[in-house]
mmJSON file of the N, C-alpha and C atoms, coordinates in Angstrom:
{"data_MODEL":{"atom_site":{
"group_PDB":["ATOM","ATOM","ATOM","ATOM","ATOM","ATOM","ATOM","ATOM","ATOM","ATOM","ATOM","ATOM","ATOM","ATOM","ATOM","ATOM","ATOM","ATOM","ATOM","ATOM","ATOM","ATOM","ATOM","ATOM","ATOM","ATOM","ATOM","ATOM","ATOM","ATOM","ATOM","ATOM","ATOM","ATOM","ATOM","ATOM","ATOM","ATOM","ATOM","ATOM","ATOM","ATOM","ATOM","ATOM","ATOM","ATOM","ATOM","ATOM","ATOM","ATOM","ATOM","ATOM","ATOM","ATOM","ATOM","ATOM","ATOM","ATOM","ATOM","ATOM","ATOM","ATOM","ATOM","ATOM","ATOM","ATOM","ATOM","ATOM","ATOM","ATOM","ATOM","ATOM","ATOM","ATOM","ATOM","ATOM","ATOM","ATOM","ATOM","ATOM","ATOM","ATOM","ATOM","ATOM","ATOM","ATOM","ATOM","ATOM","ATOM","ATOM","ATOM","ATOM","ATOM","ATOM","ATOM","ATOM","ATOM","ATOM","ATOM","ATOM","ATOM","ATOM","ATOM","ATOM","ATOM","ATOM","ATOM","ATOM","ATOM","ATOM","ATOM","ATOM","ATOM","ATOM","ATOM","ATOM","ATOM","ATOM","ATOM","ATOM","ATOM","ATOM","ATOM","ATOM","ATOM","ATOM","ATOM","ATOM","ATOM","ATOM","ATOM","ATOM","ATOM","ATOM","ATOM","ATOM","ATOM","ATOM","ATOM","ATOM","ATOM","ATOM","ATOM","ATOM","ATOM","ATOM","ATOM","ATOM","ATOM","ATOM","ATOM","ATOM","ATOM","ATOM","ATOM","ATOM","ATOM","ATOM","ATOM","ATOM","ATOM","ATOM","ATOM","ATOM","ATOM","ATOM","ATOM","ATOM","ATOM","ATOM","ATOM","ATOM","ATOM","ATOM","ATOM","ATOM","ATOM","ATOM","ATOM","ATOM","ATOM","ATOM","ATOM","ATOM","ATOM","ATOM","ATOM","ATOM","ATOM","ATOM","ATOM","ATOM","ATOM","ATOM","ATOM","ATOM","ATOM","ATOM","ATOM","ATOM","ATOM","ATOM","ATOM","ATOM","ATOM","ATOM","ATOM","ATOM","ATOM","ATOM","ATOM","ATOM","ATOM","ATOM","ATOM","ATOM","ATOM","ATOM","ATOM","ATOM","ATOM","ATOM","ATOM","ATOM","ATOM","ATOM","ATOM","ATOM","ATOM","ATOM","ATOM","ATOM","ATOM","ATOM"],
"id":[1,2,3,4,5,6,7,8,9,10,11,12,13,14,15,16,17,18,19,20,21,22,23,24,25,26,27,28,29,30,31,32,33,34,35,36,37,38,39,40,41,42,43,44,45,46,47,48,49,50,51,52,53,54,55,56,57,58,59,60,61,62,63,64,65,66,67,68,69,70,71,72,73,74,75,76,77,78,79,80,81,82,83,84,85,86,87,88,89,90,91,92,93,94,95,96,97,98,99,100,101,102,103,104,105,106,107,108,109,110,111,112,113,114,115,116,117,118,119,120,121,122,123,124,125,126,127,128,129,130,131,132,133,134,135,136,137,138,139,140,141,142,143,144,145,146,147,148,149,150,151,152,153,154,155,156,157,158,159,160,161,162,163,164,165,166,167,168,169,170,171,172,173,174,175,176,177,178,179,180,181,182,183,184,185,186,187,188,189,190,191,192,193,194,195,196,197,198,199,200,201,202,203,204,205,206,207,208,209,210,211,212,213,214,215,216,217,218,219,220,221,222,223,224,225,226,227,228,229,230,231,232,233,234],
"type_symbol":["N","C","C","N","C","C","N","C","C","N","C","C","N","C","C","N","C","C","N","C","C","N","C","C","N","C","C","N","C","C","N","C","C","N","C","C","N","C","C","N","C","C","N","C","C","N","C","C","N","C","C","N","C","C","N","C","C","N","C","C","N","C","C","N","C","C","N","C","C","N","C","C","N","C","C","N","C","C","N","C","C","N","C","C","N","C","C","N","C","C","N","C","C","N","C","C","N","C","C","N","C","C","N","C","C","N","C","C","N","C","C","N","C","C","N","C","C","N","C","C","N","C","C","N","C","C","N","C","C","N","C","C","N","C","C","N","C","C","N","C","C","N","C","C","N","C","C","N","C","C","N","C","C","N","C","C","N","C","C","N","C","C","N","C","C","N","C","C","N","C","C","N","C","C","N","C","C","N","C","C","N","C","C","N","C","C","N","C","C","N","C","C","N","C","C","N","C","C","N","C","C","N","C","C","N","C","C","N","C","C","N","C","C","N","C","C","N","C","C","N","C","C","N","C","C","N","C","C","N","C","C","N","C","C"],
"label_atom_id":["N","CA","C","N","CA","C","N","CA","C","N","CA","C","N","CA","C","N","CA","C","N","CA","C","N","CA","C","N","CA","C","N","CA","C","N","CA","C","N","CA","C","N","CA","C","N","CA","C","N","CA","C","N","CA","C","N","CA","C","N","CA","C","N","CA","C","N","CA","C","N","CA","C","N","CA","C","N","CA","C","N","CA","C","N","CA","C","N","CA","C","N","CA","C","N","CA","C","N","CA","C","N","CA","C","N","CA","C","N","CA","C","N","CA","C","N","CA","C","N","CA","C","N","CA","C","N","CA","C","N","CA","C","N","CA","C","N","CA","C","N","CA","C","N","CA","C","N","CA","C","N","CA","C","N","CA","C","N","CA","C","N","CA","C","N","CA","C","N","CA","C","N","CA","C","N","CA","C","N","CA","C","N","CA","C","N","CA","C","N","CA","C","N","CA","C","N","CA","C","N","CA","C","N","CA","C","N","CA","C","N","CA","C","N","CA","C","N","CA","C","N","CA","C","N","CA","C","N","CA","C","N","CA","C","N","CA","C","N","CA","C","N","CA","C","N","CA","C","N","CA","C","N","CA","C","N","CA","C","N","CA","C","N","CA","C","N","CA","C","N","CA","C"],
"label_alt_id":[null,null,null,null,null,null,null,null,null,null,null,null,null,null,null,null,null,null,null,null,null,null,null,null,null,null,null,null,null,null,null,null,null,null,null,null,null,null,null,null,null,null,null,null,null,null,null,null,null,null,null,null,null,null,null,null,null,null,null,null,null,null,null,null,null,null,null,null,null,null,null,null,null,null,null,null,null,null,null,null,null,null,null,null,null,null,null,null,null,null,null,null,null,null,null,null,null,null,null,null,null,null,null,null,null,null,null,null,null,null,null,null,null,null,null,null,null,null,null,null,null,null,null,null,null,null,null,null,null,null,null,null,null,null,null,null,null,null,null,null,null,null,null,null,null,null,null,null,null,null,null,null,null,null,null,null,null,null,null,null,null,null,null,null,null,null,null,null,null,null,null,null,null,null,null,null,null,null,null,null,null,null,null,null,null,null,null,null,null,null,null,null,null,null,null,null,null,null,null,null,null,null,null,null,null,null,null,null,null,null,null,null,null,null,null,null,null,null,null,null,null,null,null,null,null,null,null,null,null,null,null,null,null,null],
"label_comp_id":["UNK","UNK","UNK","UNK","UNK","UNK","UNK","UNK","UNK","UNK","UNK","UNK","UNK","UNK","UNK","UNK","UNK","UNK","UNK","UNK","UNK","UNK","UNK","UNK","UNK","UNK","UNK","UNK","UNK","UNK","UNK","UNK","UNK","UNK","UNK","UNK","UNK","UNK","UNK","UNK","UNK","UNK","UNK","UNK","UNK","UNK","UNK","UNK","UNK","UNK","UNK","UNK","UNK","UNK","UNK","UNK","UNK","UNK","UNK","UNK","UNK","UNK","UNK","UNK","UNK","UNK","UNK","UNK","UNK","UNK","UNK","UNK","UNK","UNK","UNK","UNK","UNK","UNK","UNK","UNK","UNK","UNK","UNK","UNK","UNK","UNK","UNK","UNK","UNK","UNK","UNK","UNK","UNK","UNK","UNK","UNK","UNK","UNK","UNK","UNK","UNK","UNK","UNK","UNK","UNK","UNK","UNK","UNK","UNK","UNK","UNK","UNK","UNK","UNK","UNK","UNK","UNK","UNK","UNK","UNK","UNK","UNK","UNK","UNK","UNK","UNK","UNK","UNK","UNK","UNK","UNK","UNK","UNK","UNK","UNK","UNK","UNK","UNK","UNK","UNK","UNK","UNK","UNK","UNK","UNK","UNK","UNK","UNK","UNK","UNK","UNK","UNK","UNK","UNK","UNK","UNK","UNK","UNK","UNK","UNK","UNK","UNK","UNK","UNK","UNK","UNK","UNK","UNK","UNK","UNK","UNK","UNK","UNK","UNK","UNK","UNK","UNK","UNK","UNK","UNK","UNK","UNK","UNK","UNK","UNK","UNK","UNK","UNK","UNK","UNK","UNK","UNK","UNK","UNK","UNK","UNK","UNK","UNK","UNK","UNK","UNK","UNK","UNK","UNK","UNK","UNK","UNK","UNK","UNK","UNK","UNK","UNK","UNK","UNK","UNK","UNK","UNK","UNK","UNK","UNK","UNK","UNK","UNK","UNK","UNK","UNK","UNK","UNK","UNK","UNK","UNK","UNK","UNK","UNK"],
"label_asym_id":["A","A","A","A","A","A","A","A","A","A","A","A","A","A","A","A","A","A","A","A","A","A","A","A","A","A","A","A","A","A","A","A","A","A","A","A","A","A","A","A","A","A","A","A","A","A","A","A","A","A","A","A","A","A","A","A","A","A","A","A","A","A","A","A","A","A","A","A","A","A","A","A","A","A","A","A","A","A","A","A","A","A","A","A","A","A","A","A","A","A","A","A","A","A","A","A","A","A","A","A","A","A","A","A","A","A","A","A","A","A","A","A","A","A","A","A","A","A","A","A","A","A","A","A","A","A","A","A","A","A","A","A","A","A","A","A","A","A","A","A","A","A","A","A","A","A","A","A","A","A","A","A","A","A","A","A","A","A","A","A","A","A","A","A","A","A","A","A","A","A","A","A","A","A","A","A","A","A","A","A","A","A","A","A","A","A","A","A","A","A","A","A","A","A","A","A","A","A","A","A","A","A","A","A","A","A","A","A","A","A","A","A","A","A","A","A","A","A","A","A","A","A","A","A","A","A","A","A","A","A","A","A","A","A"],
"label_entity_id":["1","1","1","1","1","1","1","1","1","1","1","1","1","1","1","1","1","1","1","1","1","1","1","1","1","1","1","1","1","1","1","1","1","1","1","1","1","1","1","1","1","1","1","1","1","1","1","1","1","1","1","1","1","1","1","1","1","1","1","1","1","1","1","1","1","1","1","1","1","1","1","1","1","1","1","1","1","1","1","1","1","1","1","1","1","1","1","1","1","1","1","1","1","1","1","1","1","1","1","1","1","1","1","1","1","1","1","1","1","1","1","1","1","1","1","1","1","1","1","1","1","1","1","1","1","1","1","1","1","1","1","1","1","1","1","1","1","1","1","1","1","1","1","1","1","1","1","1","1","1","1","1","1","1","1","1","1","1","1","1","1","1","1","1","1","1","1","1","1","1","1","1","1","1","1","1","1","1","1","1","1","1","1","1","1","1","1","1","1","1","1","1","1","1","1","1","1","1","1","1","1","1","1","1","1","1","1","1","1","1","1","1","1","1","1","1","1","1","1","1","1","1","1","1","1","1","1","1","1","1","1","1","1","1"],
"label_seq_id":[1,1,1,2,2,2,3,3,3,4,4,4,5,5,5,6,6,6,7,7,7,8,8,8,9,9,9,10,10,10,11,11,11,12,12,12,13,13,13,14,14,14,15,15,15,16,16,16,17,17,17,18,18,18,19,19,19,20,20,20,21,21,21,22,22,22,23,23,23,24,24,24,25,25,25,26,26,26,27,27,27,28,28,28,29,29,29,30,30,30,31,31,31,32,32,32,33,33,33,34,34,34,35,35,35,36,36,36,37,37,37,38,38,38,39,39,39,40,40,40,41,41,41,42,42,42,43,43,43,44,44,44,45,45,45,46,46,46,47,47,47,48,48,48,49,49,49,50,50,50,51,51,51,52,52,52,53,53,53,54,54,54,55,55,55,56,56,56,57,57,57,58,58,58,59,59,59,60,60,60,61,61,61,62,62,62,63,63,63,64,64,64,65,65,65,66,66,66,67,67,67,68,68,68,69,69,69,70,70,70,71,71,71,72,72,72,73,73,73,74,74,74,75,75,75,76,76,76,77,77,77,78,78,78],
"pdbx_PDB_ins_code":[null,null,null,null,null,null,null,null,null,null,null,null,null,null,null,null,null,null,null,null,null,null,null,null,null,null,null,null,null,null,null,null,null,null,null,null,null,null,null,null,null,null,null,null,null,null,null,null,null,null,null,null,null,null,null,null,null,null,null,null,null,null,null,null,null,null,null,null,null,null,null,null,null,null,null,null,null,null,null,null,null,null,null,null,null,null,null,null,null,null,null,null,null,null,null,null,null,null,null,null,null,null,null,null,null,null,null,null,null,null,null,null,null,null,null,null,null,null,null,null,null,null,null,null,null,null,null,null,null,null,null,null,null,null,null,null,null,null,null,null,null,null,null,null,null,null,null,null,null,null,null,null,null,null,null,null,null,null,null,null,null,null,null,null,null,null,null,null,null,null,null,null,null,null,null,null,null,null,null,null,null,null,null,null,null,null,null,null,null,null,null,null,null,null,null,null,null,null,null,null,null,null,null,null,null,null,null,null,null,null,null,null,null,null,null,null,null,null,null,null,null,null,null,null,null,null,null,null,null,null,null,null,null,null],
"Cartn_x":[35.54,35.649,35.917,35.267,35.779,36.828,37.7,38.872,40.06,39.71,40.506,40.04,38.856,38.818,39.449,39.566,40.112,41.871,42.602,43.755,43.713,42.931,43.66,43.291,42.099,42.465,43.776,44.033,45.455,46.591,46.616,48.184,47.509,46.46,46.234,46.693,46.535,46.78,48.06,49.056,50.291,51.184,50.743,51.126,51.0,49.692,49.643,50.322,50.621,51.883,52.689,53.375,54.552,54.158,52.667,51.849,51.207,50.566,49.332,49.192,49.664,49.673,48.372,47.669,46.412,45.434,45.144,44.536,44.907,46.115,47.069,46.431,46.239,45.871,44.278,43.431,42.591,42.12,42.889,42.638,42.735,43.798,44.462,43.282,42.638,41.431,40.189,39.997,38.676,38.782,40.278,40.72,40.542,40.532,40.273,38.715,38.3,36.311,36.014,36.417,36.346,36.484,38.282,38.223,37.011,36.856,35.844,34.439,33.705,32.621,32.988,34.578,34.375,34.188,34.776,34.69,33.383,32.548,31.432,30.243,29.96,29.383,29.481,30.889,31.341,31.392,32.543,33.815,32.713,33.467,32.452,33.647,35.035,35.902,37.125,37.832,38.752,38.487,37.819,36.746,37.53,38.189,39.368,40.297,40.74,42.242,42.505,41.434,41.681,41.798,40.925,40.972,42.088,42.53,43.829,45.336,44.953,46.626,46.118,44.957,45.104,45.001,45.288,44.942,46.25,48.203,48.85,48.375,47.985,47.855,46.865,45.985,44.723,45.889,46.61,47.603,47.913,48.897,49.576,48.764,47.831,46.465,46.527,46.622,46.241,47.578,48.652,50.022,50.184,50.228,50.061,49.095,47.574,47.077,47.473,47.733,48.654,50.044,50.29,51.49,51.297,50.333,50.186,49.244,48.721,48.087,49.406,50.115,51.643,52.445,52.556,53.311,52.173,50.812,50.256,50.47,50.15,50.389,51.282,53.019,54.045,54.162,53.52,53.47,52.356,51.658,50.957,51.564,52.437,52.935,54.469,54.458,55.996,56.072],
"Cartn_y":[-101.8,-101.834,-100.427,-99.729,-97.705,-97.732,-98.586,-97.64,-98.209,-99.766,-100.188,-99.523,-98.699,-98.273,-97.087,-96.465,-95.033,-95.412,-96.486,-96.692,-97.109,-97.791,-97.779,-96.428,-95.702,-94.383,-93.437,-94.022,-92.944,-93.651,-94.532,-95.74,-95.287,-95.18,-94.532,-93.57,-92.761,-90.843,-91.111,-91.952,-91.666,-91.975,-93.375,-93.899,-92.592,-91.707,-91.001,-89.752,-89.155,-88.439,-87.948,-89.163,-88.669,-88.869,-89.045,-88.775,-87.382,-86.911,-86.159,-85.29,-84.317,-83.336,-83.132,-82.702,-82.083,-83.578,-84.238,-85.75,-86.304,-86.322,-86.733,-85.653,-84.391,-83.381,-83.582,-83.762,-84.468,-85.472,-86.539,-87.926,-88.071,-87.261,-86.501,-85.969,-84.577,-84.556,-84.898,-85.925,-86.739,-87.757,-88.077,-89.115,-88.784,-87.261,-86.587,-86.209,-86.176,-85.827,-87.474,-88.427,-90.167,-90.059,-89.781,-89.661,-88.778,-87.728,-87.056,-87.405,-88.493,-89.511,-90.463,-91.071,-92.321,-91.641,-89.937,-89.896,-89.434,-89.109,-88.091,-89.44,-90.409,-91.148,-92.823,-93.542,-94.339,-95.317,-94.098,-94.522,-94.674,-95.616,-94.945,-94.7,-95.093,-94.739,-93.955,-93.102,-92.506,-91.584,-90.577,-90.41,-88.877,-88.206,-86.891,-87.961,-88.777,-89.075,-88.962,-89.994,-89.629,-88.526,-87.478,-86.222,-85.492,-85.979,-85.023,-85.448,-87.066,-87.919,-87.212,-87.138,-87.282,-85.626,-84.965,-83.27,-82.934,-83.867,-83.143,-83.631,-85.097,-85.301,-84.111,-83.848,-82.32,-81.697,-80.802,-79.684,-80.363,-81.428,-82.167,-81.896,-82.341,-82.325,-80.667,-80.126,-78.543,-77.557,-78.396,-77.817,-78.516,-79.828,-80.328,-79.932,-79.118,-78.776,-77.512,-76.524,-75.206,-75.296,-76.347,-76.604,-76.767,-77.778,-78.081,-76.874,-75.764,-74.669,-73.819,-73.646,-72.57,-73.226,-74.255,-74.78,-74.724,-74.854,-74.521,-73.216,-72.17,-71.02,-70.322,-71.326,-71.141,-71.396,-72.635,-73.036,-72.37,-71.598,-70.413,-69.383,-68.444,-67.066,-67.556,-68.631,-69.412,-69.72],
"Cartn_z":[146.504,145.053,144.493,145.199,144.62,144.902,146.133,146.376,145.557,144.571,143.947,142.564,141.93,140.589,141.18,142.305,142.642,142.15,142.417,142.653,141.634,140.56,139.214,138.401,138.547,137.397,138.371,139.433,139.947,139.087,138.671,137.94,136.289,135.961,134.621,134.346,135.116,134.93,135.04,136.604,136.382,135.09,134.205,133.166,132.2,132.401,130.565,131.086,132.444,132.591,131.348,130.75,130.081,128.526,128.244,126.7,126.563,127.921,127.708,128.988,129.066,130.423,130.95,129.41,130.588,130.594,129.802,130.362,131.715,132.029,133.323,134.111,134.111,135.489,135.446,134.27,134.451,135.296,134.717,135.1,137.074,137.722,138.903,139.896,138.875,139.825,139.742,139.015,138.887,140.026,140.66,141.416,142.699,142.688,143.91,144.474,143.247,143.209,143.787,143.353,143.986,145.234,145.423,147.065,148.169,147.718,148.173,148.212,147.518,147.189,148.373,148.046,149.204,150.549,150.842,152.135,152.529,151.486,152.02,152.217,151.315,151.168,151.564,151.45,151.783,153.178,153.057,154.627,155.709,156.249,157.979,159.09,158.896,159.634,158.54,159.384,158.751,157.718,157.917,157.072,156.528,156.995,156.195,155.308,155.998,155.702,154.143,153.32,151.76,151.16,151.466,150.898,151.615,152.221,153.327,152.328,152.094,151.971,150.235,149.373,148.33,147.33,148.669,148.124,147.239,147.701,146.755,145.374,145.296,144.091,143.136,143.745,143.399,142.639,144.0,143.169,141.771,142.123,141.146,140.087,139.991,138.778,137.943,138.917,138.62,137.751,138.286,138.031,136.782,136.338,134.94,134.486,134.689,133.219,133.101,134.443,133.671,132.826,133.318,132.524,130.871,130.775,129.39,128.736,129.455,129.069,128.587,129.157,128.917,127.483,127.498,126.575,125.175,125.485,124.263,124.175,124.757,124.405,123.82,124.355,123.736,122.142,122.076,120.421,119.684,120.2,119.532,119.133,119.677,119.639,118.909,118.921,118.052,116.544],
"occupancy":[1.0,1.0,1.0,1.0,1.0,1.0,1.0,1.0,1.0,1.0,1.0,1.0,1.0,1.0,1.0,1.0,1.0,1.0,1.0,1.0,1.0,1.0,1.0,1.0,1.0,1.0,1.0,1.0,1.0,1.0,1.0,1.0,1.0,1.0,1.0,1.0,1.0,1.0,1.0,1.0,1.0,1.0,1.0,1.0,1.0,1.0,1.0,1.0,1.0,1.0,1.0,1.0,1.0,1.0,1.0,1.0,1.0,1.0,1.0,1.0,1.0,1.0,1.0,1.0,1.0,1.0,1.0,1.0,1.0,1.0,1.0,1.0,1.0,1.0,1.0,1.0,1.0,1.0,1.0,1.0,1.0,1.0,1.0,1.0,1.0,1.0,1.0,1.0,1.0,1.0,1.0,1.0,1.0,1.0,1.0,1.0,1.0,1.0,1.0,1.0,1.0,1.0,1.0,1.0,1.0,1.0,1.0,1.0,1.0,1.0,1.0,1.0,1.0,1.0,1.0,1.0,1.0,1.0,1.0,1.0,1.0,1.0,1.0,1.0,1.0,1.0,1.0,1.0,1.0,1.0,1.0,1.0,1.0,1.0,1.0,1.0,1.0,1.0,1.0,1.0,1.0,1.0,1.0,1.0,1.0,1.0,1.0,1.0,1.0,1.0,1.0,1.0,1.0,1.0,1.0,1.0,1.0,1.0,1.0,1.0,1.0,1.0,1.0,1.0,1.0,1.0,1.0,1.0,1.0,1.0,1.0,1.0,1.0,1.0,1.0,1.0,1.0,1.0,1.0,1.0,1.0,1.0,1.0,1.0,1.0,1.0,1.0,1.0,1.0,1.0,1.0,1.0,1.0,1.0,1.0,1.0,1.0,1.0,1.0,1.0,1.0,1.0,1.0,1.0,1.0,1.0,1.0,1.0,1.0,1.0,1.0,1.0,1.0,1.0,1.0,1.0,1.0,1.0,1.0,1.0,1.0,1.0,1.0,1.0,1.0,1.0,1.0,1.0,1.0,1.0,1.0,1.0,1.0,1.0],
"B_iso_or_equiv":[0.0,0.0,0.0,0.0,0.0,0.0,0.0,0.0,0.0,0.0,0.0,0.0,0.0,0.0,0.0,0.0,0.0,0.0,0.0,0.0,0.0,0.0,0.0,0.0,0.0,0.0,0.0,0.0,0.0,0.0,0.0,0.0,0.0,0.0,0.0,0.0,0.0,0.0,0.0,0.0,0.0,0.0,0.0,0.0,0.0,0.0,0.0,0.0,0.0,0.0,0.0,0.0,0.0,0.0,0.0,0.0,0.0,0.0,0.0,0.0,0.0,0.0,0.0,0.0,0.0,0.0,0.0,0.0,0.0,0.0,0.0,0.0,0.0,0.0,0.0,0.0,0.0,0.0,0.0,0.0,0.0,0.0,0.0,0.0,0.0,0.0,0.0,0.0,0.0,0.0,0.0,0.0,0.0,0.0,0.0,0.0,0.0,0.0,0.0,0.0,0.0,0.0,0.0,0.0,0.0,0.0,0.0,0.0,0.0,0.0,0.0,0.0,0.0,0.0,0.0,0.0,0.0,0.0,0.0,0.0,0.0,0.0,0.0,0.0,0.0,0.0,0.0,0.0,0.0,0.0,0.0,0.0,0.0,0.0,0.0,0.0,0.0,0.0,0.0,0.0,0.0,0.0,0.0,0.0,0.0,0.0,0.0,0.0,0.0,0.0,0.0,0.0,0.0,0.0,0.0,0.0,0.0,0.0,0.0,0.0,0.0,0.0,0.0,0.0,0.0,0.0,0.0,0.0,0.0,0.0,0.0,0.0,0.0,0.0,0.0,0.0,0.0,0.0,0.0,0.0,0.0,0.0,0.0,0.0,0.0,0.0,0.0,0.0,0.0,0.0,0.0,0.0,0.0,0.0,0.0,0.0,0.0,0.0,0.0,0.0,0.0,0.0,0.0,0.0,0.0,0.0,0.0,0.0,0.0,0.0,0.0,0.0,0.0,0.0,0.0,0.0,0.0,0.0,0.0,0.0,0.0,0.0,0.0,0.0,0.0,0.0,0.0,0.0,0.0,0.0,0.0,0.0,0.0,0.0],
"pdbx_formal_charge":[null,null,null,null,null,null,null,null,null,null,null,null,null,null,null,null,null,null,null,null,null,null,null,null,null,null,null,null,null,null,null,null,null,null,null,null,null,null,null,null,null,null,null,null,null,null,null,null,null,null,null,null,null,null,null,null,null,null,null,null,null,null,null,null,null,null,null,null,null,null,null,null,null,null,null,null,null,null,null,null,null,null,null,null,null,null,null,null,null,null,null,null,null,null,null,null,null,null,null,null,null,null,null,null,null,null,null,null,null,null,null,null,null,null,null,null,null,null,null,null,null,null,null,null,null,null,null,null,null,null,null,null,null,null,null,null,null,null,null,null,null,null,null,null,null,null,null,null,null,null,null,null,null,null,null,null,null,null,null,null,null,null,null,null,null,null,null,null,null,null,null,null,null,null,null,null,null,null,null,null,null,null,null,null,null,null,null,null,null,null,null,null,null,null,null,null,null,null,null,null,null,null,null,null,null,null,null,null,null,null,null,null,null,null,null,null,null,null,null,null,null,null,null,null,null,null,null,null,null,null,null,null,null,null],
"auth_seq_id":[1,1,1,2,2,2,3,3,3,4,4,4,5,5,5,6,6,6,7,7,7,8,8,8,9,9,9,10,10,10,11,11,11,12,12,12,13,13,13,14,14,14,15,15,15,16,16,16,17,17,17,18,18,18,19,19,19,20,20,20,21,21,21,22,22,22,23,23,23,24,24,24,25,25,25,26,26,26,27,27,27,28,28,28,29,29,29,30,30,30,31,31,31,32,32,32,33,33,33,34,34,34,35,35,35,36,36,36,37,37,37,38,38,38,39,39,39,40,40,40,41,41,41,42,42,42,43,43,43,44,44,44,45,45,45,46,46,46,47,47,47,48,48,48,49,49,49,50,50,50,51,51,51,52,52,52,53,53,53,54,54,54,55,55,55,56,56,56,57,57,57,58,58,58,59,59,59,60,60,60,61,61,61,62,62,62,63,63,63,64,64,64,65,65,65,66,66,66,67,67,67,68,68,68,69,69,69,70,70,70,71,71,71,72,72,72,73,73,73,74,74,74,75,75,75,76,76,76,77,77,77,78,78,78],
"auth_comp_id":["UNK","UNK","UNK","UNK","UNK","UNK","UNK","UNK","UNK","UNK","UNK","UNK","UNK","UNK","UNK","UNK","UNK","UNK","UNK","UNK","UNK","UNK","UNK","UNK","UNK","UNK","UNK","UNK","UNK","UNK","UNK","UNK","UNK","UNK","UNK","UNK","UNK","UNK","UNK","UNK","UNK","UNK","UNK","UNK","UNK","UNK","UNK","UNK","UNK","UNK","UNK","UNK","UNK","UNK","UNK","UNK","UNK","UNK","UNK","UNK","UNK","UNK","UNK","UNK","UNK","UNK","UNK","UNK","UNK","UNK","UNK","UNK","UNK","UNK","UNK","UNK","UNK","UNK","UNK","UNK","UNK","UNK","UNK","UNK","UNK","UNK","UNK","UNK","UNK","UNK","UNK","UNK","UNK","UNK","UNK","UNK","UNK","UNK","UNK","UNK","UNK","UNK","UNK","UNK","UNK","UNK","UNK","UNK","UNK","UNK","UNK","UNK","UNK","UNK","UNK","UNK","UNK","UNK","UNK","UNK","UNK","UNK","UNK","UNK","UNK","UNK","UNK","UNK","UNK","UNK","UNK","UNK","UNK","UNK","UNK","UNK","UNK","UNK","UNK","UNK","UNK","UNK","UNK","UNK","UNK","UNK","UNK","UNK","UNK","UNK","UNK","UNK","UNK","UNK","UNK","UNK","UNK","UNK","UNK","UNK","UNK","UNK","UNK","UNK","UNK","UNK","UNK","UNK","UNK","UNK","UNK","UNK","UNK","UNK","UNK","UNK","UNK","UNK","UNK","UNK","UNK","UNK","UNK","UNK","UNK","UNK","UNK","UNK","UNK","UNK","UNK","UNK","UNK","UNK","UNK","UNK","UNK","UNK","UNK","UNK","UNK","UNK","UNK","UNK","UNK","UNK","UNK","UNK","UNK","UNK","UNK","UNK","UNK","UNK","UNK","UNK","UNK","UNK","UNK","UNK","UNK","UNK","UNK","UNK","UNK","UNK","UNK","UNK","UNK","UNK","UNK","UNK","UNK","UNK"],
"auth_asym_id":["A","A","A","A","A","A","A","A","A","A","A","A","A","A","A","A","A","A","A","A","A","A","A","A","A","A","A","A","A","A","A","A","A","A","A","A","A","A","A","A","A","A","A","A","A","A","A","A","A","A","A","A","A","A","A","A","A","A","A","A","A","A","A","A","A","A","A","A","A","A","A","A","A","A","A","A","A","A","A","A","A","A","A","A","A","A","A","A","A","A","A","A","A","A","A","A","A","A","A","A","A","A","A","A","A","A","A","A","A","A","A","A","A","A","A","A","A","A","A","A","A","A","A","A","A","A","A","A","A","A","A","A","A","A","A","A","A","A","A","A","A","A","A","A","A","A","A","A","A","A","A","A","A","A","A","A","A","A","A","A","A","A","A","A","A","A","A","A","A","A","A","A","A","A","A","A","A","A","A","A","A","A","A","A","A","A","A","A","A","A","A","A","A","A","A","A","A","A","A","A","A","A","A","A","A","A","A","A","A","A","A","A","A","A","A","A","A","A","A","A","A","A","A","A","A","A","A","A","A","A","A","A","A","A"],
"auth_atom_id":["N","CA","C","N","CA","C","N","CA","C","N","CA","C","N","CA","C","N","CA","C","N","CA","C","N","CA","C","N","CA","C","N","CA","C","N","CA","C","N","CA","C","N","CA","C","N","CA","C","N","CA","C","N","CA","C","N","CA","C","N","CA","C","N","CA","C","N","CA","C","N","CA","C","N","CA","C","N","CA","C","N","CA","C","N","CA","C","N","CA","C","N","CA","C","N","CA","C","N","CA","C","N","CA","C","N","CA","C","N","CA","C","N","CA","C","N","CA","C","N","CA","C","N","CA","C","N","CA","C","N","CA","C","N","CA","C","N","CA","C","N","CA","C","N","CA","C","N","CA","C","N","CA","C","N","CA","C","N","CA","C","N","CA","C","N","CA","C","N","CA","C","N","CA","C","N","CA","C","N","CA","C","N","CA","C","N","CA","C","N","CA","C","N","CA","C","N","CA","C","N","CA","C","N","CA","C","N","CA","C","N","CA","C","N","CA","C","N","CA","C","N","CA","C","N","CA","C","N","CA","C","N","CA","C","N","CA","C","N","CA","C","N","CA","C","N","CA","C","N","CA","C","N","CA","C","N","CA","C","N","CA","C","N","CA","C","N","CA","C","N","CA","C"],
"pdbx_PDB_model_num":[1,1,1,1,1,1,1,1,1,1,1,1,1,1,1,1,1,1,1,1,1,1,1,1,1,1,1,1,1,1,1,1,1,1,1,1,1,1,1,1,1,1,1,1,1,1,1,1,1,1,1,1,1,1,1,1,1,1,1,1,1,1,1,1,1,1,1,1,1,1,1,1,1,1,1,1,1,1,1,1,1,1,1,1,1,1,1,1,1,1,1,1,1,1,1,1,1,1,1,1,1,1,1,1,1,1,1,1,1,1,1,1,1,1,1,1,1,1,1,1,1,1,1,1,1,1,1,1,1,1,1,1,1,1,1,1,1,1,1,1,1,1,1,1,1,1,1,1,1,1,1,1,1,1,1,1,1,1,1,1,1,1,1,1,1,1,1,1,1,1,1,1,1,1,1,1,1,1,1,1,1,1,1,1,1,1,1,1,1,1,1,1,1,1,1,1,1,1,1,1,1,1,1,1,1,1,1,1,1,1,1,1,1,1,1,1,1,1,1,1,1,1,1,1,1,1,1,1,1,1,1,1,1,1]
}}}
């Protein structure tokens, strides 16, 4: 049941992508703090693989809220 609320806030975040940058890099590594719950606590087999398969999404997360950090900054000094 975690790994299907894990897989829908990942289809949430991807949906608000193209509304809300830093909610989306949000939403990204909260998905990754999950994966890291199912593996530390969960899993009993396969127990890296999530946090291994789900680390670009992390970056991903990290690169959209600098992103939406720069572009505010831009519409500050503008």
């Amino acid at each position: 049941m975690v790994v299907n609320l894990a897989t829908v806030l990942f289809l949430i975040g991807y949906y608000i992508v193209w509304k809300n940058e830093r909610t989306a890099g949000i939403i990204f590594l909260f998905h990754w703090v999950i994966m890291w719950v199912i593996t530390l606590f969960l899993a009993e087999t396969d127990r890296g693989m999530s946090v291994v398969l789900g680390f670009p999404l992390f970056i991903l997360g990290i690169l959209f809220i600098i992103s939406w950090y720069w572009k505010k900054s831009k519409e500050k000094t503008a």
